[in-house]
TORGUKOL-767699 format. One record per atom (N, C-alpha, C): residue in one letter; x, y, z. Coordinates in steps of 0.02 Angstrom, whole numbers, padded with zeros to 5 digits, always signed. Last residue first. Example, Ala and Ser with C-alpha at 12.3 -4.5 7.8 and 13.67 -1.06 7.14 Angstrom:
<sites>
s+00642-00112+00354;s+00684-00053+00357;s+00645+00002+00394;a+00660-00284+00390;a+00615-00225+00390;a+00660-00165+00390;
</sites>
This chain:
<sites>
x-02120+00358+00259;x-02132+00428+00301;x-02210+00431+00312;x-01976+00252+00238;x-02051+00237+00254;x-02069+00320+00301;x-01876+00185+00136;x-01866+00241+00185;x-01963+00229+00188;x-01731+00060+00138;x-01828+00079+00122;x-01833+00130+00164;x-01599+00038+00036;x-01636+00063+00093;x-01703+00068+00075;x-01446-00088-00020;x-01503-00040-00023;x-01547-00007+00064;x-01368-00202-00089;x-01390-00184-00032;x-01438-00126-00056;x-01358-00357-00160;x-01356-00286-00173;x-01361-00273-00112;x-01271-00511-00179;x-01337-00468-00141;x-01311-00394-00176;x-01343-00568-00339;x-01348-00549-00262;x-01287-00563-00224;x-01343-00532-00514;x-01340-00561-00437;x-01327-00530-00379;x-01437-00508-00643;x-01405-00484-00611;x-01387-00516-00523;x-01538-00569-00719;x-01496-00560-00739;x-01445-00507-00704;x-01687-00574-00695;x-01642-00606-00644;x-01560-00614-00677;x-01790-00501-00738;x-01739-00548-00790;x-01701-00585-00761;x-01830-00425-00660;x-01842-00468-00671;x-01830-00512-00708;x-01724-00326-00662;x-01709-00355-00595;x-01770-00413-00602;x-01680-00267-00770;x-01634-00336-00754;x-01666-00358-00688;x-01786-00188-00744;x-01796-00249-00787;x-01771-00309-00789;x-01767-00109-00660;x-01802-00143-00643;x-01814-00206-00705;x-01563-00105-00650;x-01648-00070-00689;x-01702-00128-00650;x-01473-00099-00524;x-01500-00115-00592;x-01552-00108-00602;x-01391-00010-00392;x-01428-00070-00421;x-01462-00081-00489;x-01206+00033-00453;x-01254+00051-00423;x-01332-00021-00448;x-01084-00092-00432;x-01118-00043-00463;x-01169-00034-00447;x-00992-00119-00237;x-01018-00129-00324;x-01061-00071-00357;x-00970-00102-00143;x-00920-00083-00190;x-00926-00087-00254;x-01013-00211-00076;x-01032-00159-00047;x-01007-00116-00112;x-00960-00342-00111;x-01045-00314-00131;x-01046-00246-00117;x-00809-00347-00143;x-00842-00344-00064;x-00914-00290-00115;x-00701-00355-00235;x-00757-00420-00218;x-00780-00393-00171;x-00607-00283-00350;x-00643-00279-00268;x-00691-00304-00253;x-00461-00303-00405;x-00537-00300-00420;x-00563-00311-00349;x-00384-00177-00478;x-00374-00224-00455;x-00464-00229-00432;x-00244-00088-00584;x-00318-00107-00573;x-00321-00165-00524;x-00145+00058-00561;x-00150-00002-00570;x-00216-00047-00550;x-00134+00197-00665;x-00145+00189-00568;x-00164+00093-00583;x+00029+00199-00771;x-00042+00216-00744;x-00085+00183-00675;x+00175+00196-00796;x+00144+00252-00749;x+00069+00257-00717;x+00139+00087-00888;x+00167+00073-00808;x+00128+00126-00764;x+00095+00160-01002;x+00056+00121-00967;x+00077+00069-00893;x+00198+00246-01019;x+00130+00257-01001;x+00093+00221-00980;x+00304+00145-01048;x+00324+00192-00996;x+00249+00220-00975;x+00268+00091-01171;x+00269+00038-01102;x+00267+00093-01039;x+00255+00193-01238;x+00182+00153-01238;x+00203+00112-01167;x+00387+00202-01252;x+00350+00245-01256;x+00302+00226-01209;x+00429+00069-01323;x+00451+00113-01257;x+00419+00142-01220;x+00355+00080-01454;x+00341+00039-01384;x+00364+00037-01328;x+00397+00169-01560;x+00336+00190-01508;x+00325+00157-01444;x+00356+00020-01673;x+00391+00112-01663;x+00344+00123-01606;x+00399-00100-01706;x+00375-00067-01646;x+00397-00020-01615;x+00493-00062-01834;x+00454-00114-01799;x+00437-00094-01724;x+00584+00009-01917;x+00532+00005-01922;x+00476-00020-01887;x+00719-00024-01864;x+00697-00060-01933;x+00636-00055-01974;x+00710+00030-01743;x+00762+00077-01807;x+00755+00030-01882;x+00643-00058-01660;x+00615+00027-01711;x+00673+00035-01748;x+00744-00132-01654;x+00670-00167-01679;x+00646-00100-01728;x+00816-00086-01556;x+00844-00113-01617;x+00787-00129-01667;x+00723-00059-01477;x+00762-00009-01475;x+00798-00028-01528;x+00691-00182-01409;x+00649-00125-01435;x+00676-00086-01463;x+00804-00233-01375;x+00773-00256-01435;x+00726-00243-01479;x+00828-00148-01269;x+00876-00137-01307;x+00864-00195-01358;x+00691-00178-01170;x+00735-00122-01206;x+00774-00129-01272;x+00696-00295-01117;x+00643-00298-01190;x+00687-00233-01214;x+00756-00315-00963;x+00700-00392-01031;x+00705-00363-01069;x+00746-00194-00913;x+00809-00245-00908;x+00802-00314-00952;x+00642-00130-00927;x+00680-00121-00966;x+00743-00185-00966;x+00530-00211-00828;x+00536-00222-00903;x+00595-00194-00963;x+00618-00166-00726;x+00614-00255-00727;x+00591-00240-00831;x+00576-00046-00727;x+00687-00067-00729;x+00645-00135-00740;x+00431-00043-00703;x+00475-00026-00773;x+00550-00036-00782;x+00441-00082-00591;x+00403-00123-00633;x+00440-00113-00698;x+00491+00019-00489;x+00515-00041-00504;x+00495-00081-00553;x+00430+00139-00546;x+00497+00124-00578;x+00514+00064-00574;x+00311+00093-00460;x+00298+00102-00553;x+00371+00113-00576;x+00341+00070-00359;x+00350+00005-00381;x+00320+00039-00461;x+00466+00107-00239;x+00427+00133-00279;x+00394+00090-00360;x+00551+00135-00088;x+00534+00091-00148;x+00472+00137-00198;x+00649+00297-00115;x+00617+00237-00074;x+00582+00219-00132;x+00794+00318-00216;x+00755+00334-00168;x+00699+00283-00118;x+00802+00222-00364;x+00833+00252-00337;x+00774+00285-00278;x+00811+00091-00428;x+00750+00159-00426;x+00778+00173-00372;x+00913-00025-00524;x+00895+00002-00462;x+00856+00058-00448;x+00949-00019-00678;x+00934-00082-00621;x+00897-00061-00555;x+00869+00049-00812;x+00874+00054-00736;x+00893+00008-00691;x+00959+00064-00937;x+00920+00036-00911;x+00920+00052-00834;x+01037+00133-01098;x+01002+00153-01035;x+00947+00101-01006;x+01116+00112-01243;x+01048+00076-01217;x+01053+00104-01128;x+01148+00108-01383;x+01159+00150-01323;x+01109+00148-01292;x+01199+00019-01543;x+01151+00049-01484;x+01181+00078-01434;x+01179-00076-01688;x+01230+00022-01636;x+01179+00027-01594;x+01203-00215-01734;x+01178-00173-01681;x+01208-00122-01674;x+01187-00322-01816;x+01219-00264-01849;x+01192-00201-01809;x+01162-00444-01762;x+01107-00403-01791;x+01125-00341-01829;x+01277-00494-01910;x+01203-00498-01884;x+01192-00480-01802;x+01442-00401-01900;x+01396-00481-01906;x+01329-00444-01886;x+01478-00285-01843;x+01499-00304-01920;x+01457-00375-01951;x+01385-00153-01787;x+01437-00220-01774;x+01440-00230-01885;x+01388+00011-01830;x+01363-00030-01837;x+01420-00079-01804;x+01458+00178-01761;x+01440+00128-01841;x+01414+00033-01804;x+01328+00306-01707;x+01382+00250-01678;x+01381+00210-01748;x+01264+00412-01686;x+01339+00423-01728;x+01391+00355-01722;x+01142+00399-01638;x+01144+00383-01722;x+01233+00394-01752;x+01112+00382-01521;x+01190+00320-01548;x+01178+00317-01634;x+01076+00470-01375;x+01092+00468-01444;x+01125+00432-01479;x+01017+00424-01216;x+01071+00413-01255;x+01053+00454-01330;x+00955+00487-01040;x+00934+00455-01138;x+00987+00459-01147;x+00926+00421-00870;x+00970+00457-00938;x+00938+00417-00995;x+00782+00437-00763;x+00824+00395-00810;x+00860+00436-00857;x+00769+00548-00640;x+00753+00526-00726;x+00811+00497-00754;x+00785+00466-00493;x+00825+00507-00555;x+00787+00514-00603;x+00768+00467-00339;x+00742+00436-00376;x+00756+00486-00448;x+00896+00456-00188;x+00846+00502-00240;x+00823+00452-00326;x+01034+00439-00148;x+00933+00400-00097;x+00877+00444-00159;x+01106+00575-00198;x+01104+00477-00166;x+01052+00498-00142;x+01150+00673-00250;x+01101+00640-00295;x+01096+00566-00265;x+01237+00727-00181;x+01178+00739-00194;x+01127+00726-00207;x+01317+00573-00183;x+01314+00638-00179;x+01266+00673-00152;x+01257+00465-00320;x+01311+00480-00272;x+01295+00554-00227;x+01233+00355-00456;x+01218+00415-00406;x+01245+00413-00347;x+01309+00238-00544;x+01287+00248-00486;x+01296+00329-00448;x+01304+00167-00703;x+01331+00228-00649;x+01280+00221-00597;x+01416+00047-00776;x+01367+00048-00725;x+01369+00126-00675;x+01426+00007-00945;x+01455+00037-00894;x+01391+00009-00836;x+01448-00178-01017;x+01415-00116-00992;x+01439-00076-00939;x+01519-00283-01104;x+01552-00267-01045;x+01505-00175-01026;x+01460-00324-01227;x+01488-00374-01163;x+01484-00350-01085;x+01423-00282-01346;x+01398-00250-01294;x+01403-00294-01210;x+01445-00333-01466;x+01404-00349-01419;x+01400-00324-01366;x+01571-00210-01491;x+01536-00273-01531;x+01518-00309-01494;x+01589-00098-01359;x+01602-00124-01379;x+01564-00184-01438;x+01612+00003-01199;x+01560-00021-01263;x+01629-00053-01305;x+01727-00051-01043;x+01711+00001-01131;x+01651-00033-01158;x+01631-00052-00926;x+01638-00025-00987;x+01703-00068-00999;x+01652+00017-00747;x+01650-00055-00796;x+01670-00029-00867;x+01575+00166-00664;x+01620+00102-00670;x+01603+00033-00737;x+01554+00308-00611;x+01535+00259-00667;x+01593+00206-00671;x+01448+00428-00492;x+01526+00385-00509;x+01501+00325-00563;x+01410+00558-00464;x+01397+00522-00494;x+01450+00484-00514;x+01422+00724-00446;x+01373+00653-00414;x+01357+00595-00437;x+01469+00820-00484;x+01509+00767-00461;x+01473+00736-00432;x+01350+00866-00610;x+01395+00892-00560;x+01428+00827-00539;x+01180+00850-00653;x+01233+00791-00632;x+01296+00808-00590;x+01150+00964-00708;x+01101+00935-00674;x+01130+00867-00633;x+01272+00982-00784;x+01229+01041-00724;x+01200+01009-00686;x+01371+00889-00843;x+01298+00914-00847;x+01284+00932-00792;x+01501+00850-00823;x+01494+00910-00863;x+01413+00946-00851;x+01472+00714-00763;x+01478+00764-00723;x+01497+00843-00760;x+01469+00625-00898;x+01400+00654-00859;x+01425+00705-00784;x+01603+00654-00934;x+01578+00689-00984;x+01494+00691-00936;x+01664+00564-00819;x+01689+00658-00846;x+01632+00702-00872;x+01622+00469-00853;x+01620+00495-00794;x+01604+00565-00808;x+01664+00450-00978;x+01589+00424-00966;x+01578+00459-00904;x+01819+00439-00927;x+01788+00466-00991;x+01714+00470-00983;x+01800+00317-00825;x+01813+00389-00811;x+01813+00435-00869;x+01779+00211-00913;x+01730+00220-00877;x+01748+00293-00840;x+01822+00246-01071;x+01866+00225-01014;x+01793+00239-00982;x+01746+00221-01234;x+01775+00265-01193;x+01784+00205-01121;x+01704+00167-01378;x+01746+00125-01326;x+01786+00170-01279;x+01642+00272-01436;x+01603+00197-01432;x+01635+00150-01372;x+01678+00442-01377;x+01706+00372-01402;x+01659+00301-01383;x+01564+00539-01355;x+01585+00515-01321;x+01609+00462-01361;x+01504+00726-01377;x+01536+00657-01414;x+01568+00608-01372;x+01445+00789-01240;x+01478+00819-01294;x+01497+00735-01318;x+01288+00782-01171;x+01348+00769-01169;x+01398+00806-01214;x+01135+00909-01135;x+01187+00832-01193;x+01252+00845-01182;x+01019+00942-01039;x+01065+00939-01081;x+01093+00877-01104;x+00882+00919-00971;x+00874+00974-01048;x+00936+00973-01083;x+00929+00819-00893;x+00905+00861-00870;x+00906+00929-00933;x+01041+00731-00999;x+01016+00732-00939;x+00994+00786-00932;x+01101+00608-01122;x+01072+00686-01093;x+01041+00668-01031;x+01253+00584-01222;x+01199+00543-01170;x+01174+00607-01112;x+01304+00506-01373;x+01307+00564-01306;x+01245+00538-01256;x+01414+00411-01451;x+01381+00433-01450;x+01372+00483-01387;x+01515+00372-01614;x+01528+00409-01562;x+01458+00389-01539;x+01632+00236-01674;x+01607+00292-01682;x+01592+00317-01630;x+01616+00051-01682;x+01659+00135-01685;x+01592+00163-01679;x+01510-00045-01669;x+01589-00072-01686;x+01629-00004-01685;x+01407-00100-01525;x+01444-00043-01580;x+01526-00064-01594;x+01320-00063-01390;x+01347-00100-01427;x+01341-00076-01504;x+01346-00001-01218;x+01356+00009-01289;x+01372-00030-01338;x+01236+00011-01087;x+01270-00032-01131;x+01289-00011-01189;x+01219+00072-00930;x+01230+00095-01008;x+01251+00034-01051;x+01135+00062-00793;x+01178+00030-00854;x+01169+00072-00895;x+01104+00135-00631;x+01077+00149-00716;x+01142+00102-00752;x+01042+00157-00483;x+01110+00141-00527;x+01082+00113-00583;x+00996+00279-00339;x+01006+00244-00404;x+01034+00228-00452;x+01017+00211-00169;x+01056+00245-00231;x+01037+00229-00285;x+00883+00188-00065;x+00944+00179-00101;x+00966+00232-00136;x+00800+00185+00125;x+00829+00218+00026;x+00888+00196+00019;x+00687+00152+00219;x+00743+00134+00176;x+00758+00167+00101;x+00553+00168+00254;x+00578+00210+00271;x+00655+00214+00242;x+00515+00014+00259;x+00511+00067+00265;x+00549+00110+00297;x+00585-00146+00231;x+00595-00086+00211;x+00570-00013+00216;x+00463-00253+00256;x+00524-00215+00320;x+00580-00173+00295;x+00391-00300+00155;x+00457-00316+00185;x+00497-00301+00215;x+00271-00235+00210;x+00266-00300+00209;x+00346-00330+00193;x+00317-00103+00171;x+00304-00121+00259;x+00287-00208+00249;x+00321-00108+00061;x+00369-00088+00071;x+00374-00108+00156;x+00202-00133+00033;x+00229-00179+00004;x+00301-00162+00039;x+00112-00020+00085;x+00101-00094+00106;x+00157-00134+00088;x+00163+00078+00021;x+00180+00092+00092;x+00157-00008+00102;x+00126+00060-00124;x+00193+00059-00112;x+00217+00060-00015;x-00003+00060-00135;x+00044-00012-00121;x+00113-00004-00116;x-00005+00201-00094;x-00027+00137-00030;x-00018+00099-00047;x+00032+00248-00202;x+00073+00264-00126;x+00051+00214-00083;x-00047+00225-00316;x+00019+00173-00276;x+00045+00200-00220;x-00221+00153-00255;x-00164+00217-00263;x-00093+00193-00267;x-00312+00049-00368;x-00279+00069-00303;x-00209+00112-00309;x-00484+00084-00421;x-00412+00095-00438;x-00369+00106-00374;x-00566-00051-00489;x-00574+00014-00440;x-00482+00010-00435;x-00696-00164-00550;x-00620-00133-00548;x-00595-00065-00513;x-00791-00278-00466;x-00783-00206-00512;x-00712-00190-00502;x-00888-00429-00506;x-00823-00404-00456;x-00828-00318-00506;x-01038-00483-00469;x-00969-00466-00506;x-00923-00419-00453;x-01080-00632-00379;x-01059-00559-00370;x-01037-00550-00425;x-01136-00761-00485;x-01067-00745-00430;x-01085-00639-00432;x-01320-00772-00459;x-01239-00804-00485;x-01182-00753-00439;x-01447-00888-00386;x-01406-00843-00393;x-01326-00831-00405;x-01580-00927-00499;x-01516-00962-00478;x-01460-00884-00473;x-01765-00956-00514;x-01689-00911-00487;x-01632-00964-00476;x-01864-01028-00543;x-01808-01032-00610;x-01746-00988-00557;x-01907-01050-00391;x-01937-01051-00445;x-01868-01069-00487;x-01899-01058-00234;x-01866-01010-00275;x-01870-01034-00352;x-02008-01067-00120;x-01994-01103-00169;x-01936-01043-00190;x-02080-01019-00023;x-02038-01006+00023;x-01985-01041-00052;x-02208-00964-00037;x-02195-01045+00007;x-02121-01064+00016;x-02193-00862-00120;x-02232-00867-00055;x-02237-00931-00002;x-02039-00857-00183;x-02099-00877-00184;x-02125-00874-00109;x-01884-00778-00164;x-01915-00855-00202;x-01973-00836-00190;x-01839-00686-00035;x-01834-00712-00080;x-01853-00769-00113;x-01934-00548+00059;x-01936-00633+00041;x-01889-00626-00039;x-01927-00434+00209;x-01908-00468+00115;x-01903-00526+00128;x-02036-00314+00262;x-02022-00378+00278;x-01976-00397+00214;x-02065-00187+00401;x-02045-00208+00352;x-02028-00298+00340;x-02212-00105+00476;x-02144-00163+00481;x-02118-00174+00418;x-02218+00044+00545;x-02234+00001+00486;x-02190-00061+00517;x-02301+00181+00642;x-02242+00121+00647;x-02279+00102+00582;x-02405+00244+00729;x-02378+00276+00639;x-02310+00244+00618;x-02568+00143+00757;x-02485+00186+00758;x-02458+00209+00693;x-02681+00084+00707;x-02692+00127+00767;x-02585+00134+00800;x-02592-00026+00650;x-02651+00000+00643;x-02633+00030+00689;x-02443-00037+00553;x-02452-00049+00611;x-02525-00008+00633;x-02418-00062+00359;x-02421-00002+00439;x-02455-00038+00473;x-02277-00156+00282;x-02367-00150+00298;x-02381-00091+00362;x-02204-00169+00153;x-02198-00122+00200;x-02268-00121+00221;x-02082-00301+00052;x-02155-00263+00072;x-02168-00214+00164;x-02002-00330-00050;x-01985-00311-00010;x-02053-00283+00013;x-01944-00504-00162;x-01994-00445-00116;x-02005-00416-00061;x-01836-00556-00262;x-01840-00531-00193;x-01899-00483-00188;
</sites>
């Protein structure tokens, strides 16, 4: 592309002119390739207001409702909330036992109703608590468990677990919890059996950070692209069109 600036005689006007290809109008070896695209980071409040207005949920809240699963042949475990811990909880407690013991926690109080259960050798029959109260339309920190006091199944995998998953994100939509209940509800509690063997220590972890982070997406509009390129790429023709730009003429 040539961009040439000739002055207007007897005025202080110029014209400007650009050619691409050749003086006859040829375009030689050029071949122009695809835009690149650049990655640019979209906020989630705004996919969360688009996505939430694209299904006619705005402004809608829920309750959030958390599984527990316990799988375990005896013993005990606890389950924390907000800087505290439960006190010992039977492997095969009553779903009002499980009740009791998360309305002990400060941060929980009578907000909170738990249904289903007992734990049990595979882990069949999971509790289900559901926020309540105070704590309805609100988005929770997920509960942790402790299940090093739980004994083992008796067959292969030889699972003690206490497994916390999110089904539901509680408050308005919100799609970095929603993303993460969809991956805990898949992979958790194999993650979670995996590390205690040694094996993908950490990947909870690692999943929860890298949900939380601002999500990439790519933005095809030229305007949005990287700034223009050296003069070298720009005869190397190793860079495509269009760019934009300005001629300032004084």
């Amino acid at each position: 592309m040539t961009v040439s600036v000739k002055q207007l005689k007897g005025t202080d006007c110029a014209t400007a002119s650009a050619q691409v290809g050749g003086a006859n109008g040829e375009f030689g070896e050029y071949s122009a390739l695809q835009p690149p695209s650049r990655s640019c980071g979209l906020p989630y409040p705004l996919a969360n207001a688009e996505v939430a207005g694209g299904l006619g949920v705005t402004g809608h809240k829920v309750n959030e409702i958390e599984r527990l699963t316990v799988n375990a042949s005896g013993g005990t475990f606890t389950i924390s909330h907000g800087g505290e811990e439960t006190g010992s909880i039977p492997f095969d407690a009553s779903a009002g036992e499980v009740q009791t013991a998360l309305q002990g926690l400060a941060s929980i109080g009578g907000n909170v109703i738990v249904i289903g259960g007992p734990g049990g050798v595979g882990g069949g029959t999971p509790y289900t608590v559901i926020f309540v109260g105070k704590l309805a339309e609100q988005a929770i920190t997920p509960l942790t468990t402790s299940h090093n006091a739980l004994a083992p199944s008796p067959s292969p995998p030889f699972a003690h677990l206490a497994t916390v998953v999110v089904l539901q994100p509680g408050g308005e939509l919100d799609l970095h919890r929603f993303i993460l209940s969809v991956i805990e509800q898949k992979v958790k509690a194999e993650l979670e059996y995996a590390e205690e063997f040694g094996k993908f220590v950490g990947a909870i972890g690692r999943i929860e950070t890298n949900v939380a982070r601002t999500p990439q997406v790519a933005c095809l509009d030229p305007l949005s692209g990287p700034p223009l390129p050296s003069k070298v790429l720009l005869e190397e023709q190793a860079q495509a069109l269009p760019y934009y730009g300005e001629v300032t003429v004084e």
